[in-house]
MDAnalysis code that builds the backbone (N, CA, C; Angstrom):
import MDAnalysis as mda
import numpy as np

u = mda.Universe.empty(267, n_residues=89, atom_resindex=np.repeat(np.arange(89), 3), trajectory=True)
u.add_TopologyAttr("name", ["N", "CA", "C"] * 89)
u.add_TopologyAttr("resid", np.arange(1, 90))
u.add_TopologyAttr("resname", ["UNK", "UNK", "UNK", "UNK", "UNK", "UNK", "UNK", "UNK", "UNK", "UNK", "UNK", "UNK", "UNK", "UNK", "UNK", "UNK", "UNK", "UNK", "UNK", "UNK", "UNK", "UNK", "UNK", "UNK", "UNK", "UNK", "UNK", "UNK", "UNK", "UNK", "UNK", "UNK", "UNK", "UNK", "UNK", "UNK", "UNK", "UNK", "UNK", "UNK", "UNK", "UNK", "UNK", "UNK", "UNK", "UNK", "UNK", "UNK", "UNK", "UNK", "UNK", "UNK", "UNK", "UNK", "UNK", "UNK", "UNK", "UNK", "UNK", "UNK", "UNK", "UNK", "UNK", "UNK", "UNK", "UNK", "UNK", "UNK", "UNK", "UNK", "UNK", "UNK", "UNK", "UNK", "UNK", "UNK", "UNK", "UNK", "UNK", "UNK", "UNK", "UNK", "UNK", "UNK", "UNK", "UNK", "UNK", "UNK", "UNK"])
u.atoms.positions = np.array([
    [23.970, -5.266, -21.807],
    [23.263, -6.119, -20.873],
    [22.957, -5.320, -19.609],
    [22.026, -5.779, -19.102],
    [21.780, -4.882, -17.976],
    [21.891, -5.434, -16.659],
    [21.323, -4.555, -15.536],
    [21.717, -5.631, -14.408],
    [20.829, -6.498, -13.873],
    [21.975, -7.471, -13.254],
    [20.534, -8.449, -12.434],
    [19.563, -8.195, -11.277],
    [18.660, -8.718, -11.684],
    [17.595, -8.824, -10.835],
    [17.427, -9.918, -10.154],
    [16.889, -9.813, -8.983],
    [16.095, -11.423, -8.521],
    [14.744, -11.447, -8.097],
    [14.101, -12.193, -8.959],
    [12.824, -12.496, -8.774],
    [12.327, -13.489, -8.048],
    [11.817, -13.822, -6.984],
    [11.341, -14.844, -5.550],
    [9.998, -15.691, -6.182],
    [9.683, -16.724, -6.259],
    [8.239, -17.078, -6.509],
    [8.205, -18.454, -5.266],
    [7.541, -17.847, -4.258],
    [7.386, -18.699, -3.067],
    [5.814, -19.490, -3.280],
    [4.904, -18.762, -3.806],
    [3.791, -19.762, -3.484],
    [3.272, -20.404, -4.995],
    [4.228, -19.894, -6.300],
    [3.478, -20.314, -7.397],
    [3.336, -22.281, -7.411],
    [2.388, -22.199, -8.683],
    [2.499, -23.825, -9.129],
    [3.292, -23.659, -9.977],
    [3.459, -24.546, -10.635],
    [4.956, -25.481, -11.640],
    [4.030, -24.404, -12.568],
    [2.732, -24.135, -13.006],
    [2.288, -23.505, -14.283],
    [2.475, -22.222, -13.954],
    [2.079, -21.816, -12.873],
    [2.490, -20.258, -12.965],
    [3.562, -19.713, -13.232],
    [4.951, -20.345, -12.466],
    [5.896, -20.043, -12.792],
    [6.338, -20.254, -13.829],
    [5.835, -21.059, -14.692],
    [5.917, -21.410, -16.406],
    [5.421, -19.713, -16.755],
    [4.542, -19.440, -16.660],
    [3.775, -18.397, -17.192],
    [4.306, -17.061, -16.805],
    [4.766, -16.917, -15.683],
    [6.091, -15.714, -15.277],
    [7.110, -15.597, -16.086],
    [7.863, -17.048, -16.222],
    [8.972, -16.962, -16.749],
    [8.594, -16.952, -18.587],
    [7.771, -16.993, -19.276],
    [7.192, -16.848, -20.516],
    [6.788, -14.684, -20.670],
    [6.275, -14.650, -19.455],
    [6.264, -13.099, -19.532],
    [7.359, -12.319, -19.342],
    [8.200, -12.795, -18.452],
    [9.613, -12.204, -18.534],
    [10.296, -12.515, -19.722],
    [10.478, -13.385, -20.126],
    [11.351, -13.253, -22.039],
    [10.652, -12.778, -22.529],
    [9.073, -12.538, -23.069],
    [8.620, -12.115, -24.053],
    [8.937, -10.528, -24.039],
    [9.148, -9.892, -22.321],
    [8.914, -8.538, -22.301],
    [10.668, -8.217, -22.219],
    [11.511, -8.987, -22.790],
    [12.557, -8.435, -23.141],
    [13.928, -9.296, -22.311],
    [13.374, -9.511, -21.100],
    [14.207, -10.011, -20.093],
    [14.715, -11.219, -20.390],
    [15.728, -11.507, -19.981],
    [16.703, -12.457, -19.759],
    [17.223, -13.311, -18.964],
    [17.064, -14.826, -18.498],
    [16.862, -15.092, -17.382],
    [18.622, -16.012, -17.494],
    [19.081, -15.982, -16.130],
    [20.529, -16.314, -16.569],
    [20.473, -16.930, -15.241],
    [19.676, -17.347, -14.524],
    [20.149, -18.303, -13.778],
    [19.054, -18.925, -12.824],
    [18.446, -19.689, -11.632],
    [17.343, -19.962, -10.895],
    [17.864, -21.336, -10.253],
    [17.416, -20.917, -8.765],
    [17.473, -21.952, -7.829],
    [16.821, -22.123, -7.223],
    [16.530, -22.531, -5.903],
    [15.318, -22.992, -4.817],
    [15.958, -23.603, -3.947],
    [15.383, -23.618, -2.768],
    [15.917, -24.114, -1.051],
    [14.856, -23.519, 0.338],
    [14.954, -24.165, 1.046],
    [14.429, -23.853, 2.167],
    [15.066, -22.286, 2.699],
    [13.660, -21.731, 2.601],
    [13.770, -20.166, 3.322],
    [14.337, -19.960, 4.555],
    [14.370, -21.356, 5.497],
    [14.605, -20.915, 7.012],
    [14.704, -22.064, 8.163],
    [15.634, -22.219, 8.153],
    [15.989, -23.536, 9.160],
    [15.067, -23.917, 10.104],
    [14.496, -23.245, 10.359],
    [13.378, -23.567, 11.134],
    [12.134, -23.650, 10.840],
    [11.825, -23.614, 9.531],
    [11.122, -24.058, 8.753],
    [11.345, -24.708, 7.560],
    [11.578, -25.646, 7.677],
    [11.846, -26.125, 6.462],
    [10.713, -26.964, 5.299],
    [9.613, -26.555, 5.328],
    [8.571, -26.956, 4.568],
    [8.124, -25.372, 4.490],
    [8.949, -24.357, 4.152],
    [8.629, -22.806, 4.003],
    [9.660, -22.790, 2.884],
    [9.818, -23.426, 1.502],
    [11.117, -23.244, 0.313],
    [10.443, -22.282, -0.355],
    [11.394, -21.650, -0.849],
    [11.029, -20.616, -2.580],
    [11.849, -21.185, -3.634],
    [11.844, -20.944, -4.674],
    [12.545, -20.727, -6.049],
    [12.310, -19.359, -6.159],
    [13.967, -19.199, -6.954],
    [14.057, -17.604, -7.297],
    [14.386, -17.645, -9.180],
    [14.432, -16.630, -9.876],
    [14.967, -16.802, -10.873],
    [16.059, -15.027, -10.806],
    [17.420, -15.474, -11.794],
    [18.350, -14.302, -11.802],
    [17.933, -13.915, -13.283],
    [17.703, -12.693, -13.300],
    [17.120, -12.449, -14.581],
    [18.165, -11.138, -14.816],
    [18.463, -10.880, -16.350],
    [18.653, -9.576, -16.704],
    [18.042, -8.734, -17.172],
    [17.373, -7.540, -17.122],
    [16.700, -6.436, -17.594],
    [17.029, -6.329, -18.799],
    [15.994, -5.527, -19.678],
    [16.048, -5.236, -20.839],
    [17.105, -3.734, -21.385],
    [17.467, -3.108, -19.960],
    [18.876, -2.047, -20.410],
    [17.850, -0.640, -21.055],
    [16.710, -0.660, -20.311],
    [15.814, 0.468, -20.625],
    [14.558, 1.220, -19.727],
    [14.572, 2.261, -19.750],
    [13.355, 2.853, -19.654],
    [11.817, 2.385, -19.331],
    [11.661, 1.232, -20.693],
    [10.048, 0.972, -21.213],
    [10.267, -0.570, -20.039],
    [11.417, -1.283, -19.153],
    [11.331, -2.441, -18.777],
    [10.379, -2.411, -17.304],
    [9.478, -3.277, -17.320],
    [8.589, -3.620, -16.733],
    [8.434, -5.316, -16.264],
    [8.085, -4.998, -14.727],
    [7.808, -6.464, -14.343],
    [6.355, -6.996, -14.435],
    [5.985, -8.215, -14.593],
    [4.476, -8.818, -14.784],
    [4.329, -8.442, -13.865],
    [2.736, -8.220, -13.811],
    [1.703, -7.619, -12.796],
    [2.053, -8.362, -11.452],
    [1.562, -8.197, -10.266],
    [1.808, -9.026, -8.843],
    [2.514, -9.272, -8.473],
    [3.949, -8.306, -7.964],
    [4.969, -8.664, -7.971],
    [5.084, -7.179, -6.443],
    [5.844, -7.946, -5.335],
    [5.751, -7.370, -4.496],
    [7.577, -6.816, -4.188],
    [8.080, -5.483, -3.828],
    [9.204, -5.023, -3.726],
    [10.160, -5.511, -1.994],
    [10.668, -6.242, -2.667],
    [11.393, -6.974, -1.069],
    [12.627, -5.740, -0.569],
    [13.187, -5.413, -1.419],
    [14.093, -4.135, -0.733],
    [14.029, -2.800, -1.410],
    [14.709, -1.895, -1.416],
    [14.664, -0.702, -2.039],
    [15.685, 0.163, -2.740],
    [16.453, -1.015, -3.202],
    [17.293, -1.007, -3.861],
    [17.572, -1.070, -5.659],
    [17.383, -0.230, -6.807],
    [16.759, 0.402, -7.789],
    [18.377, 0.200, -8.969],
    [17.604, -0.534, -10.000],
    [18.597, -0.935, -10.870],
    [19.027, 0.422, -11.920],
    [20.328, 0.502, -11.848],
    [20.624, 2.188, -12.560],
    [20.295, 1.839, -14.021],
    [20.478, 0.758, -14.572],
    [19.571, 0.612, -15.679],
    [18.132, 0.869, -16.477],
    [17.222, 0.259, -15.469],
    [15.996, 0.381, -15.524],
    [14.962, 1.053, -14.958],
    [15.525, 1.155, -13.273],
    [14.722, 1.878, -12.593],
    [14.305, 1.359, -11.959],
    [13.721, -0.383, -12.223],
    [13.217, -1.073, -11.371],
    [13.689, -1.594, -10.012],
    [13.027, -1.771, -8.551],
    [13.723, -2.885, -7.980],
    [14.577, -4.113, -8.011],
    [15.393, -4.204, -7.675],
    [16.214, -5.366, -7.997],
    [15.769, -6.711, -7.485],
    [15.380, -6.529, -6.408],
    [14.877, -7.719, -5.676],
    [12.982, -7.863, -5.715],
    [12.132, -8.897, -6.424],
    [11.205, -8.910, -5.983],
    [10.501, -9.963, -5.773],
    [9.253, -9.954, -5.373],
    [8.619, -11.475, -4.920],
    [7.344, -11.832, -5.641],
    [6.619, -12.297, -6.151],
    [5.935, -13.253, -6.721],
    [5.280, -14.386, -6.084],
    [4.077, -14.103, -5.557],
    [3.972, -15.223, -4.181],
    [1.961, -15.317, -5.043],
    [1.936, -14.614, -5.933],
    [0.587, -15.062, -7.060],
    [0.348, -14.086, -8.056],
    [0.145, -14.873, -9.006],
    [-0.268, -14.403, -10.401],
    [-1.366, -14.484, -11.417],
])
């Protein structure tokens, strides 16, 4: 198993994020957990949903297109960012 990731989807609709989370299993990934809440006390009509996903434990693992890098912090598994955002697809 590989490690987790977190994926952010702040501006999708209910279908997009259907359609993220359909491209992430098909391309190997594993999704093991997802929540949502207000981003910021002082905004609170500013919420995301995130999903905790696991990588595919390889080389060839890739995130769906439009996906923006929130830190720079690199999974020894995959290579990829660990943290990213999804705000359209």
């Amino acid at each position: 198993m590989g490690k987790v990731h977190q994926i952010r989807m702040r501006t999708l609709t209910e279908e997009q994020k259907t359609n993220l989370q359909n491209e992430l299993v098909n391309s190997g990934w594993e999704i093991v957990g997802h929540g949502g809440g207000v981003q910021s006390p002082e905004l609170v009509s500013d919420e995301v949903n995130w999903l905790l996903v696991t990588c595919p434990d390889s080389e060839k693992a890739t995130y769906p297109s439009g996906y923006q890098v929130l830190n720079d912090k690199e999974c020894i598994h995959c290579g990829l960012p660990v943290t990213v955002d999804f705000s359209k697809c």
